[in-house]
N, C-alpha and C positions, 0 to 999 in steps of 0.2 A: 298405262300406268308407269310413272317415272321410276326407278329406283332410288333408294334411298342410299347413301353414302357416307363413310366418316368424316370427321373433320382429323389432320396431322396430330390435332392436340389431342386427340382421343383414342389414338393410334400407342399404346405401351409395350414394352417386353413384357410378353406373356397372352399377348393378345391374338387371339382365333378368327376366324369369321370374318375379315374387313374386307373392304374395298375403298380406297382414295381417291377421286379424280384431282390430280395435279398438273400440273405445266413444267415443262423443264427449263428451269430459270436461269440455271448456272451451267455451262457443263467444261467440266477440265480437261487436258490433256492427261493422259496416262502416266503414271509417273510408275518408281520402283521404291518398293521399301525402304526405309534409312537400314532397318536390321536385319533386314531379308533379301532373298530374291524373287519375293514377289511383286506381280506387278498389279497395280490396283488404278482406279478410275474413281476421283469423285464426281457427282451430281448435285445440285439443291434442287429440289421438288417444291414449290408450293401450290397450297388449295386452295380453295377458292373464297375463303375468309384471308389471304394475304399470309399465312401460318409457312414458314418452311422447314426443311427437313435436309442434311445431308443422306446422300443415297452412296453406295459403294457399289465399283466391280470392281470381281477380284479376276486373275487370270483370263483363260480362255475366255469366259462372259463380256469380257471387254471386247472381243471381236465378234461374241456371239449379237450383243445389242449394238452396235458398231453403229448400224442402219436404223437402226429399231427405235432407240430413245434418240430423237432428234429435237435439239434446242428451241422453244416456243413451241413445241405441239403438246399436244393436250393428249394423258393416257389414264388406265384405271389401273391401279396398281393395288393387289392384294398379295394379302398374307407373306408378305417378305418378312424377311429373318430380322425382328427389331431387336436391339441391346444398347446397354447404356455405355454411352463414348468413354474408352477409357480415358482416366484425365490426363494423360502424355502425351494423346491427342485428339484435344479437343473439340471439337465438331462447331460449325461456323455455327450453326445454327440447332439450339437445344439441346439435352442432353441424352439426347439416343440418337443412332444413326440407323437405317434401311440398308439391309443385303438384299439384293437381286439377284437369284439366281434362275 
């Protein structure tokens, strides 16, 4: 029996219980906060209706998925930290982003 899975656009802040299977469409280099010194990593994730999503690492997770989220492979990604993009930065794609930790 197949599993069943969400779709991105079904995916909110506030949301329990998911699983996505997406693809890693985009993936950036590491950069450093404008106001910080943190150092963070974007992604765009999309599913398999074409939907996408920016994903974040922050810190040490950047070298934890280093090997792990690799560009064109296909993964299930549940229950990350969803919130809505603040608008100072705005997220390529919709208006929430994916923490991965």
């Amino acid at each position: 029996m197949s599993k069943e899975f969400q779709l991105i656009r079904d995916v909110s802040p506030g949301s329990s219980g998911w699983t996505v299977k997406v693809v890693i469409a985009e993936k950036f280099s590491p950069r450093i906060a404008q106001k910080s010194p943190t150092k963070y990593q974007n992604l765009i994730l999309m599913d398999t209706e074409g939907s996408m999503v920016q994903e974040t690492l922050y810190g040490q997770n950047i070298t934890a998925f280093q090997d792990e989220l690799i560009l064109g492979n296909t993964y299930l990604i549940s229950n990350a930290m969803v919130k809505v993009t603040n608008a100072e930065y705005k997220a390529k794609y919709g208006e929430v982003q994916w923490t991965i930790s």
